[in-house]
C-alpha positions, -999 to +999 in steps of 0.1 A: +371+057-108+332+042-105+309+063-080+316+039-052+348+041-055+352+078-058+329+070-021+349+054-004+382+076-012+360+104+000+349+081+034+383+076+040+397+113+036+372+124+058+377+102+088+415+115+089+396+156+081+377+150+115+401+127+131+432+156+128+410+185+128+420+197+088+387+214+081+359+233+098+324+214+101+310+233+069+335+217+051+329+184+066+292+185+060+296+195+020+318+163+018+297+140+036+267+153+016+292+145-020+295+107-003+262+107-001+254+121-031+280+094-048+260+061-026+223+075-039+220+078-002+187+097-002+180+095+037+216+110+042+213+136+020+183+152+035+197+152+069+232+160+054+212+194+040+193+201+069+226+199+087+238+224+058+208+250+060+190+246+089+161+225+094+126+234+078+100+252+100+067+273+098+048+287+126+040+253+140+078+243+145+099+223+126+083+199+100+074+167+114+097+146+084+127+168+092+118+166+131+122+125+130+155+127+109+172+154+136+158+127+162+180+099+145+209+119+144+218+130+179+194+162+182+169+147+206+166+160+241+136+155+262+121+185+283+093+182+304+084+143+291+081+161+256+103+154+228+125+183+215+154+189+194+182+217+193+184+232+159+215+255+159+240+243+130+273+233+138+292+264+126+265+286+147+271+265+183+304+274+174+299+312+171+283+306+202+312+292+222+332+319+209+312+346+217+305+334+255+345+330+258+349+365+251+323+378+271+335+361+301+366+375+293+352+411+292+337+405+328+360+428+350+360+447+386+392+463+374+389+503+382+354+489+403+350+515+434+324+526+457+323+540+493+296+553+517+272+530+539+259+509+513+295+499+503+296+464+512+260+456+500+263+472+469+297+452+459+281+420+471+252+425+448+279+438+417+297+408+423+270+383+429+254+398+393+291+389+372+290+358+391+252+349+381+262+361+346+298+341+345+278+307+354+252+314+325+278+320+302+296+289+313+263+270+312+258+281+278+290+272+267+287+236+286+255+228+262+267+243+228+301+221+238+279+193+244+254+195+212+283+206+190+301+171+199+270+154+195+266+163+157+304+161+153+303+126+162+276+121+141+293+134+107+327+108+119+301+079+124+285+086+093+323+087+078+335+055+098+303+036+087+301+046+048+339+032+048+333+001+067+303-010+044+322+000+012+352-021+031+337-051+034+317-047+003+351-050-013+363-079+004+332-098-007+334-088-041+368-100-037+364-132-019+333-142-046+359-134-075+374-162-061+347-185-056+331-177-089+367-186-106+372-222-085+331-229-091+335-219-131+361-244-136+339-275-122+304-256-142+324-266-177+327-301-160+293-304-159+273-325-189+266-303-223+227-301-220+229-289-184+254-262-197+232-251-221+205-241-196+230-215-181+223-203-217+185-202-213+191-184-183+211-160-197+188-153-228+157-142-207+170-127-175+176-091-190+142-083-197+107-071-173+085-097-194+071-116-165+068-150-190+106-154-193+111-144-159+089-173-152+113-195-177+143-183-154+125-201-123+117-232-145+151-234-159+166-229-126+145-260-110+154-281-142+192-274-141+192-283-103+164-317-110+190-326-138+226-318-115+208-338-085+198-363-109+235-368-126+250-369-090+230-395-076+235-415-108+276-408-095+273-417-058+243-446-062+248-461-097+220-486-106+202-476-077+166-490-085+144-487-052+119-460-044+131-448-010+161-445+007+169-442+047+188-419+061+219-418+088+188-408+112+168-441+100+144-417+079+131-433+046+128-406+021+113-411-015+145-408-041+122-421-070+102-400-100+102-361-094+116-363-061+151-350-071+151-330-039+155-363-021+179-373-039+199-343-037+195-348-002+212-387-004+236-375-023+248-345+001+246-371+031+273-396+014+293-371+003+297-353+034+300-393+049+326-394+023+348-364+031+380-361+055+369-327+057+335-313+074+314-293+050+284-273+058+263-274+030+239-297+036+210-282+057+216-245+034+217-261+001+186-280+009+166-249+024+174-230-005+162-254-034+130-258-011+124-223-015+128-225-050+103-250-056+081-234-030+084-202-057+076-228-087+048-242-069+029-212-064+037-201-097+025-233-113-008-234-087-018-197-098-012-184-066+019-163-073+006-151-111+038-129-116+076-135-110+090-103-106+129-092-114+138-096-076+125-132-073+141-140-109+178-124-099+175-143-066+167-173-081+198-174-103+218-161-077+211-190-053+210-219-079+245-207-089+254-208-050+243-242-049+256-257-077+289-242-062+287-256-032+277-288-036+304-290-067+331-281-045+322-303-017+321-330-045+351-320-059+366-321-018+349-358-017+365-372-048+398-363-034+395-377-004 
């Protein structure tokens, strides 16, 4: 079982731990901070060991990093138009609760007598003093209720979001398995020499040498030139003039190093084509622009280094177009 895995079991077993009450908040906290841990969830687990061993403080007060991470979980209460937080952990407010119970419990005027003159004033001010010191206890236990619920429903959203994210991360692994599978059968379609640049691709990827990172971008723009190029060839064979109008009456140039353009055409008559509505038009589009926005500054100067990031991305969204525009081919040619 991989760390996000091992996660999400743990997400999952806690939301039912909080949900039915099957361990104390100490226990709670040490497995949230081991989910935590697992994610490389650094922000969590410094608030998760705050939560743990109190919150850091000299003769100033409490650090001003460990101040802003209790604000963001629930601690914050304003006094006086000035920011505070409560700092008790959860096992102390419950100590607290505990121990006000039973002293309310141990307020008694059982075996309480007195006569004479002063009688009646001195049981009015016995009584008004355990009345005064019932309602401070109640107070009390009012606010360490409130604050404990506050940081319990922290812990469960922490829980209930960790297991959502790892959810769905899932189901989109999942649902791109899929895609990947359908898009991989129509890539081996796809002419030899335009194969082989998934190769080139491949070969300089895994490494932080910023000149075959730059090959990545420049393969990526030729693979797409050459797949546009092949596709208009498909839908406009022997097409031999240097613009071509759109549905809105545009005239765009389709000649020369405009494969962009041509792209364009091709995604207009297919989608013209189709029984079925795609949408991949106005994405596709957008995301070769930025590609060859990337390869233009790269080629002006401007951007001297391609980094991993830009690289990853790059392949990441060629492959999504390819796939797109492939299987709303594929969805054309049947119709």
């Amino acid at each position: 079982m991989d760390k996000r895995e091992e996660a999400k079991r743990l997400s999952e077993e806690l939301l039912e731990d909080i949900e039915l009450r099957r361990i104390d908040d100490y226990a709670i906290i040490l497995k949230s901070l081991r989910m935590a841990r697992l994610l490389s969830d650094t922000e969590s687990i410094d608030w998760l060991q705050y939560e743990l061993s109190g919150y850091p403080k000299n003769d100033k007060g409490i650090f001003h990093d460990a101040f802003q991470i209790a604000c963001r979980h629930g601690r914050k209460y304003i006094k006086k138009e000035t920011e505070h937080i409560f700092v008790e952990l959860a096992s102390e407010l419950s100590s607290k609760i505990e121990v006000n119970k039973m002293a309310i419990n141990n307020f008694s005027t059982a075996g309480y007598s007195i006569s004479g003159e002063l009688a009646v004033l001195t049981t009015n001010n016995f009584l008004h003093n355990i009345n005064t010191a019932t309602n401070n206890l109640k107070n009390g236990i009012a606010t360490y209720e409130r604050n404990l619920s506050i940081l319990r429903g922290q812990y469960y959203s922490y829980a209930l979001k960790t297991n959502i994210e790892l959810s769905f991360s899932d189901k989109v692994s999942e649902i791109f398995a899929l895609y990947k599978q359908e898009v991989d059968s129509k890539i081996l379609n796809l002419p030899e020499n335009t194969i082989k640049k998934f190769k080139v691709i491949q070969d300089n990827i895994n490494t932080e040498n910023s000149e075959k990172l730059s090959q990545v971008l420049t393969t990526c723009r030729r693979l797409l030139k050459e797949f546009s190029d092949n596709l208009f060839e498909k839908y406009f064979p022997k097409y031999n003039k240097e613009k071509f109008t759109t549905k809105s009456g545009k005239e765009i140039l389709v000649d020369g190093d405009h494969y962009l353009n041509r792209l364009s055409a091709v995604i207009e008559k297919i989608e013209d084509k189709s029984t079925r509505k795609t949408l991949i038009g106005s994405n596709v589009i957008h995301t070769i622009d930025w590609i060859e926005n990337l390869s233009d500054m790269q080629c002006k100067g401007t951007h001297e280094v391609v980094t991993k990031d830009e690289a990853l991305r790059c392949i990441l969204h060629t492959y999504l177009c390819l796939g797109d525009v492939l299987k709303a081919d594929s969805i054309s040619s049947e119709s």
